[in-house]
C-alpha positions in Angstrom: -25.9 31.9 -21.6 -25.7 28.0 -20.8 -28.5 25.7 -19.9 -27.7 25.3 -16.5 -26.9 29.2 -15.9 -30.9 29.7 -17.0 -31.7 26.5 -14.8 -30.3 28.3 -11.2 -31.4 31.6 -12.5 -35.1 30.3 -12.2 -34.9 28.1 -9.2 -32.7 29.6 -6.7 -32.6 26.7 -4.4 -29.3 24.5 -4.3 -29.1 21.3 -6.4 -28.4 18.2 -4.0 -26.0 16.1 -5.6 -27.5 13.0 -4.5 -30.7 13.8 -5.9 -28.7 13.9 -9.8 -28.5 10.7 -11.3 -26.9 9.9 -14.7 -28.9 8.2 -17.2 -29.0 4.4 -16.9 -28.0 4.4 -13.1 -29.6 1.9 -11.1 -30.9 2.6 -7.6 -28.5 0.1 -6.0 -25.6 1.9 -7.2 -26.8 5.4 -6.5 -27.2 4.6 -2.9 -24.0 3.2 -2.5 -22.9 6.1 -4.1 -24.7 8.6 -1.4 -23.1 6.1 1.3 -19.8 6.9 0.2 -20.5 10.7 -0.2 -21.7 10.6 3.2 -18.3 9.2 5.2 -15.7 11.5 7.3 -11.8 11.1 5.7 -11.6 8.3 8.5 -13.7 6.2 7.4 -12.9 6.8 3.6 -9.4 5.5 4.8 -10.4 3.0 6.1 -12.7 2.2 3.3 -9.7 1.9 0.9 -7.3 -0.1 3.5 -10.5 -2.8 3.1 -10.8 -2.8 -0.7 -7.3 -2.4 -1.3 -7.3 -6.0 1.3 -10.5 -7.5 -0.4 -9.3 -6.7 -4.1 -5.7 -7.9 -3.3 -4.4 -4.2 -4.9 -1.3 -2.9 -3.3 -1.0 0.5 -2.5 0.0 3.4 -5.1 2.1 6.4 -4.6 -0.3 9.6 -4.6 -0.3 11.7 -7.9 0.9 8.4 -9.4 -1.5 8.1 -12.9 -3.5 4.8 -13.0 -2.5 2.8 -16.2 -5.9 2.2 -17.9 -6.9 -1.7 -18.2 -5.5 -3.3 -21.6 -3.0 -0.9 -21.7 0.5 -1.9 -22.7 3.3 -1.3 -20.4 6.4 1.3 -21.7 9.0 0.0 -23.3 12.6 0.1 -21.6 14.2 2.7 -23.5 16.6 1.3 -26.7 19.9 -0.2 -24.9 18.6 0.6 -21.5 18.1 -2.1 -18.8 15.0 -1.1 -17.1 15.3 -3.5 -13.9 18.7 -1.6 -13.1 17.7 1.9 -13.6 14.9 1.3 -11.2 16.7 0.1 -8.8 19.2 2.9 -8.8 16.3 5.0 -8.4 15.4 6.4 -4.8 12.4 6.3 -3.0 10.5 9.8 -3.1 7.5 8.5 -1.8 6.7 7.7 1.5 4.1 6.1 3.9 3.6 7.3 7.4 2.1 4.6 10.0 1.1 4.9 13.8 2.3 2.0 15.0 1.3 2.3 18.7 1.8 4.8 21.4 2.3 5.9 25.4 -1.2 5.0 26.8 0.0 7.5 29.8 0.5 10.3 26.1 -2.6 9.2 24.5 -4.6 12.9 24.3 -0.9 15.0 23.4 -0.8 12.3 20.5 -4.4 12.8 19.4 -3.7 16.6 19.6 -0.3 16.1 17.6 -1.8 14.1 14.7 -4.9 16.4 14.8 -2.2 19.5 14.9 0.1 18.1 12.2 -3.0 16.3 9.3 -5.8 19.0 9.7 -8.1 16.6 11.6 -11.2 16.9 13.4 -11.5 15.9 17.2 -13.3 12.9 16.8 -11.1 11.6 13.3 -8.0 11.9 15.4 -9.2 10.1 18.1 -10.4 7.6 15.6 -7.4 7.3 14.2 -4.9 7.3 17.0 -7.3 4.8 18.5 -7.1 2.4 15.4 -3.3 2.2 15.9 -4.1 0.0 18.9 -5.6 -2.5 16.4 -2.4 -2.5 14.0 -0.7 0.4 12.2 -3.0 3.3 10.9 -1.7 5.2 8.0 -1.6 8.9 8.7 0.0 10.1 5.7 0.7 8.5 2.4 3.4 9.3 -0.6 4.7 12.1 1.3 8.2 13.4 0.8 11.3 11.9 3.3 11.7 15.1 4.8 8.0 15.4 5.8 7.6 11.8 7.1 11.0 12.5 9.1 9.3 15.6 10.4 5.8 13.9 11.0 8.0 11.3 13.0 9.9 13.7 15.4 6.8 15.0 16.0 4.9 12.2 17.0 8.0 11.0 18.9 8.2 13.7 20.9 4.7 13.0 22.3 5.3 9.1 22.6 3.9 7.5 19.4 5.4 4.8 17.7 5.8 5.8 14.2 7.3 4.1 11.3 8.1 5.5 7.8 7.8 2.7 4.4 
């Protein structure tokens, strides 16, 4: 039997995550940390549109592993020219943007991209509504023949969608 297995056996009341801290955490940080717990998936997006912005970081492919700071970069393989294989590469990752859409088809848009991402209500709306403002994401590092499908979708409604 662990520790924490005794621990919930004797209190039966949930543990709030927001009420563990780690060792060593100051306030400041754990607060910020409960803010962040504490958004909808809209506002997390938009959350990492303004760091990405602020921090000057471009955006990464999803499943893509981060390469840890210091780390060296991988060597071209021996008698391989790196620049030219990548290029020959093709793009399996891709980035779906509302650009804009029918103001007469706003509500079948907000139900399409609630339908099609597994939206609330109210983060659709958001979201469709923040397309108004310049391009909202709605899905990133997708595959081609989900964005194309996304797309049809959306077009059928009269959004302006655009796949990078």
């Amino acid at each position: 039997r662990g520790l924490c297995q005794s621990a919930l056996e004797e209190d039966d009341a949930p543990l709030d995550p927001r009420e563990i801290r780690p060792a060593g955490m100051s306030p400041k940080v754990q607060a910020l940390a409960d803010e962040i717990i504490s958004l909808s998936l809209l506002e997390v997006g938009q959350l990492t549109d303004a760091l990405k912005d602020k921090l000057g970081v471009s955006a990464m492919p999803m499943g893509m592993p981060m390469a840890m700071p210091g780390a060296m970069p991988a060597a071209p393989a021996a008698g391989g020219d790196a620049p030219a294989e990548e290029e020959k590469k093709e793009k399996t990752a891709f980035d779906v943007r509302l650009k804009g859409f029918d103001a007469a088809g706003k509500l079948k848009v907000i139900k399409e991209v609630r339908a099609l991402l597994g939206l609330g209500l109210k983060e659709s709306k958001e979201l469709v509504e923040s397309a108004a403002k310049g391009p909202a994401d709605l899905k990133l590092g997708c595959a081609k023949e989900e964005a194309e499908s996304i797309k049809e979708k959306l077009a059928a409604v009269g959004a302006d969608v655009a796949i990078e």
